[in-house]
Phi, psi and omega in degrees: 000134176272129163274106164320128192223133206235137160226119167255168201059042198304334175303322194266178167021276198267007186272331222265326180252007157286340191285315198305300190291348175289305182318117190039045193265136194316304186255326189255153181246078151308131182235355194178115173280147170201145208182145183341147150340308147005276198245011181274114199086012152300173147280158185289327202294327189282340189249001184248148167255072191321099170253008192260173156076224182258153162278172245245139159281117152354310173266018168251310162327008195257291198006130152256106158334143132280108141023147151248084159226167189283334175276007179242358173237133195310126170303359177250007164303116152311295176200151203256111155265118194244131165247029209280160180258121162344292187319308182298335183287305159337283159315296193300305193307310179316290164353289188287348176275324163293334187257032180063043177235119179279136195264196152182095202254153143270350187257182269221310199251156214074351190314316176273018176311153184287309195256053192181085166330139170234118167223155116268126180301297201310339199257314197226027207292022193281317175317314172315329165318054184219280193012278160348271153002287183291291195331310155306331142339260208279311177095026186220126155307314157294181182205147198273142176214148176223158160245194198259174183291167213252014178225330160291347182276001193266318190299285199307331163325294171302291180339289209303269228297324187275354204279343173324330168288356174086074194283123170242317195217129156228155155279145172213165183220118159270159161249130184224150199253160187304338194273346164288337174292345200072222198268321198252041186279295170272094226290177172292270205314330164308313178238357159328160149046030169211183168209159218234133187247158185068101185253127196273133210084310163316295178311327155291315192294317191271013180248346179259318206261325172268016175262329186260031199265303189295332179312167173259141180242124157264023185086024189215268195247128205244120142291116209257129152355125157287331175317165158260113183265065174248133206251140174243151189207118196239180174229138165252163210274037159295125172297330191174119188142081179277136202248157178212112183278078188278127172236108175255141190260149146233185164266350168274207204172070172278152170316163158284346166285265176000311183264333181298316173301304183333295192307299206294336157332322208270147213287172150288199159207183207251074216194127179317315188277305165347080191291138164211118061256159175284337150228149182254126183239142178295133190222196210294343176289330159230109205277000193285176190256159148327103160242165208284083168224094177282358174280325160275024171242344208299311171265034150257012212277054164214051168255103168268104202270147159214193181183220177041358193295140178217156164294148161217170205315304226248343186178254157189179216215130147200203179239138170237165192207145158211173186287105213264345167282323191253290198271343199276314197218239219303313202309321223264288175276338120358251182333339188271325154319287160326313178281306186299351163271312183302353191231354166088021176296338191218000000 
């Protein structure tokens, strides 16, 4: 069955690569642009400032922008994908929700909201149950769905995969590359030959969202993780990829065989986008670590790879990477999309 699909915020960055992942996808139809005041009663091919690639398809150059308001999107929009800055999405989204439009976002508020599923499907799709939740909440008919920050999503997979050892405590350290910041995030003269440490904000979202990514939902009320999460989070002079340095406590004392088998284990999910195995992992035959040269992923990228596991005094240590744009962001909602059909949400 084909779904009518809305992207909001269509113009930037992360609108720019749902159009990519949309382009001839298997349940979705774009039926509806949407973008600044600005750029609103443009053709799409005229008002987006095309970076990625591949060129703009062709029949979505046609588009004519819309607003992003609830009286400017057609009432047969199935579901809605928002890329929207955070500020704007705050306002906007509730909207669109009160008015009987199911959302799937990227942008950043509401994530720890109580009644507003953070899902990665392979990992937690049980959590879309809150829906239920909100709408009683909330009094809307449509419904709010988020995916997690584009470093917390590089991490919790592999995590998800350890808590059978009794996961307690982790560290993490990043490399996060310049396309998270967007376009204007990070001047040249900042990060050329250098590298900028403490991404402001980053580090509570991957110490909060992923404990409540790991919680248990008992068809009421979402339990957040009991671990302990702490995160330092820098930018390297990378185009696209964030590598990630995980050091995890469990209460067992599994092998570095033990956690390579776990990771490489860990299920798919039954979803067009949905890569499998959902991680790859380097294992003794290739003992190397991952590095963030995302142009040799581009065409999976939404395959979270890891490697390096090594025992330490406390636990063991290794590294995961992903596409921070792609499995990270629009890719992130895209699957969450997916999961709200394959479950009849829409």
């Amino acid at each position: 069955m084909s779904h009518r699909v809305g992207v909001l915020g269509a113009t930037g960055a992360v609108g720019q690569r749902f159009i990519r992942l949309l382009d001839d996808h298997p349940e979705f139809e774009i039926a509806c642009l949407t973008a600044s005041d600005a750029s609103a009663g443009e053709p799409y091919g005229e008002a987006a400032k095309w970076r990625l690639d591949t060129p703009i398809p062709d029949e979505v150059g046609e588009i004519t922008v819309r607003a992003t308001d609830p009286a400017e999107i057609p009432d047969d929009v199935d579901l809605l994908f928002s890329s929207l800055p955070s500020d704007v999405a705050a306002e906007i989204e509730p909207d669109l929700c009160a008015a009987g439009y199911v959302v799937s976002s990227n942008s950043s508020n509401d994530r720890l909201a109580d009644d507003v599923p953070l899902t990665i499907p392979e990992i937690n799709p049980d959590h879309l149950d809150l829906i239920e939740v909100q709408r009683d909440e909330r009094g809307w008919d449509g419904a709010l769905v988020k995916n997690p920050n584009c470093s917390t999503i590089t991490m919790v997979p592999t995590l998800a995969a350890l808590t059978e050892f009794g996961l307690e405590r982790v560290q993490v350290s990043t490399l996060q590359a310049v396309s998270g910041a967007g376009y204007s995030g990070v001047t040249s003269m900042e990060i050329l030959d250098n590298a900028v440490p403490h991404i402001g904000g980053e580090e509570e979202k991957m110490e909060t969202e992923s404990r409540k990514l790991l919680g248990e939902f008992d068809g009421a009320e979402l339990s957040q993780h009991p671990a302990d999460v702490a995160a330092s989070c820098n930018r390297i002079p990378t185009l696209d990829g964030h590598l990630e340095n995980v050091f995890a406590e469990f209460a067992d004392d599994p092998s570095p065989g033990a956690v390579r088998e776990a990771m490489a284990s860990a299920p798919s999910a039954d979803l067009p986008s949905s890569p499998d195995p959902l991680i790859h992992v380097f294992g003794e035959d290739r003992p190397e670590r991952p590095q963030p040269r995302m142009d040799r992923m581009r065409g999976d990228g939404m395959r979270i790879v890891a490697g390096g596991v090594q025992s330490t005094a406390e636990g063991v240590k290794y590294d995961c990477l992903a596409h921070n744009t792609i499995r990270g962001a629009a890719g992130a909602s895209l699957l969450n999309g997916e999961l709200l059909a394959n479950e009849g949400w829409i």
